[in-house]
N, C-alpha and C positions, 0 to 999 in steps of 0.2 A: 163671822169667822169663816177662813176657807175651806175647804172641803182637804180631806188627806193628801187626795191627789196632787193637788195646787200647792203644799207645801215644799219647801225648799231645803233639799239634804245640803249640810255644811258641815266640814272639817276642818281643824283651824292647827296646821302647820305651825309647829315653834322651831327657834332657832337651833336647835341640834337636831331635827328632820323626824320627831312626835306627834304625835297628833293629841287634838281634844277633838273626840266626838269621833265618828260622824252624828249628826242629832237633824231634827227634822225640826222647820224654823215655819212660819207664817209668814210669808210676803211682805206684811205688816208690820212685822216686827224691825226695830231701829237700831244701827249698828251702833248704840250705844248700849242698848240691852244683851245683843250681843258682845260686846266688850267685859259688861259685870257678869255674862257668864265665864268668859276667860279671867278674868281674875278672881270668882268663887271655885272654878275649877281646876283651877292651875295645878300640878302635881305635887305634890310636898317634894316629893325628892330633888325639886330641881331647883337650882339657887338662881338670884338673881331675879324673881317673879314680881312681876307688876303686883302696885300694893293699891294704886286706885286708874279707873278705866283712864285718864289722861296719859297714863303712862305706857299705853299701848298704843298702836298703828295696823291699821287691818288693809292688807294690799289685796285687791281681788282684781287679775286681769292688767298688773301693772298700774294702778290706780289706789290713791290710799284715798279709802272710805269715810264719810264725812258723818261727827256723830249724831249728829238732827235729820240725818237722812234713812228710809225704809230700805230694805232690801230692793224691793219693785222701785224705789225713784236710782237707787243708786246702780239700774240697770245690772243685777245681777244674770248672766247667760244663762238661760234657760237650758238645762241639761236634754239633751236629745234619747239618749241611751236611758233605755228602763233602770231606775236604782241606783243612775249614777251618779255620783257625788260632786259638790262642787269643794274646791281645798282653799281656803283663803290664810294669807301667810301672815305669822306674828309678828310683829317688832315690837320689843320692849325697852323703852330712852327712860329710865331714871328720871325722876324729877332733877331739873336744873338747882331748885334750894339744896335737895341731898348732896349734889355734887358739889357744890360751893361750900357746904359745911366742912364737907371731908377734905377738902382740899382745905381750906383754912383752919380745920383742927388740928390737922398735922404735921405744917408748918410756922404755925405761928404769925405767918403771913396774909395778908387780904391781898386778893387780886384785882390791883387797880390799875389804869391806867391813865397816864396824865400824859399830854398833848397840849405843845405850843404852836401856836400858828403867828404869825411874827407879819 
């Protein structure tokens, strides 16, 4: 394990401009652990919250984070500034089955589509 120092401060930006954390991460640690903390942590007040880590996206640096990857492979910028934080941004996509149910619950309809090629 690493030493305090070597630990990585991270804040995880949601879409109305909130934060989780700052929290202090291990190098080591994989942005998919990081994900089950943003959906153990997610705020109750706020709708719309991821209900499992696939249904988040973690962009750090313009780049969305891959979840079998560590912080240290996924080339997190090493903070220069004493205590300063790194903010990585939320995006939460709904699973595709949830959307497809609500849409086909409510109309009655399945969305299909049929294509002739002649």
């Amino acid at each position: 394990m690493a030493d305090i120092e070597d630990f990585v401060d991270l804040r995880f930006r949601l879409f109305d401009g909130t934060d989780i954390g700052p929290n202090k991460y291990d190098p080591s640690t994989c942005v998919a652990s990081l994900k089950e903390v943003i959906v153990s942590t997610w705020p109750k007040d706020k709708q719309n919250g991821p209900k499992t880590i696939n249904e988040i996206k973690l962009i750090n640096g313009g780049k969305i984070l891959e979840n079998n990857r560590t912080l240290a492979e996924s080339r997190i910028p090493v903070v220069e500034l004493p205590g300063g934080v790194i903010t990585m941004h939320v995006v939460v996509r709904p699973s595709m089955i949830e959307k497809n149910e609500k849409r086909n619950h409510g109309n009655g309809k399945s969305n299909r589509c049929s294509c002739s090629i002649m």
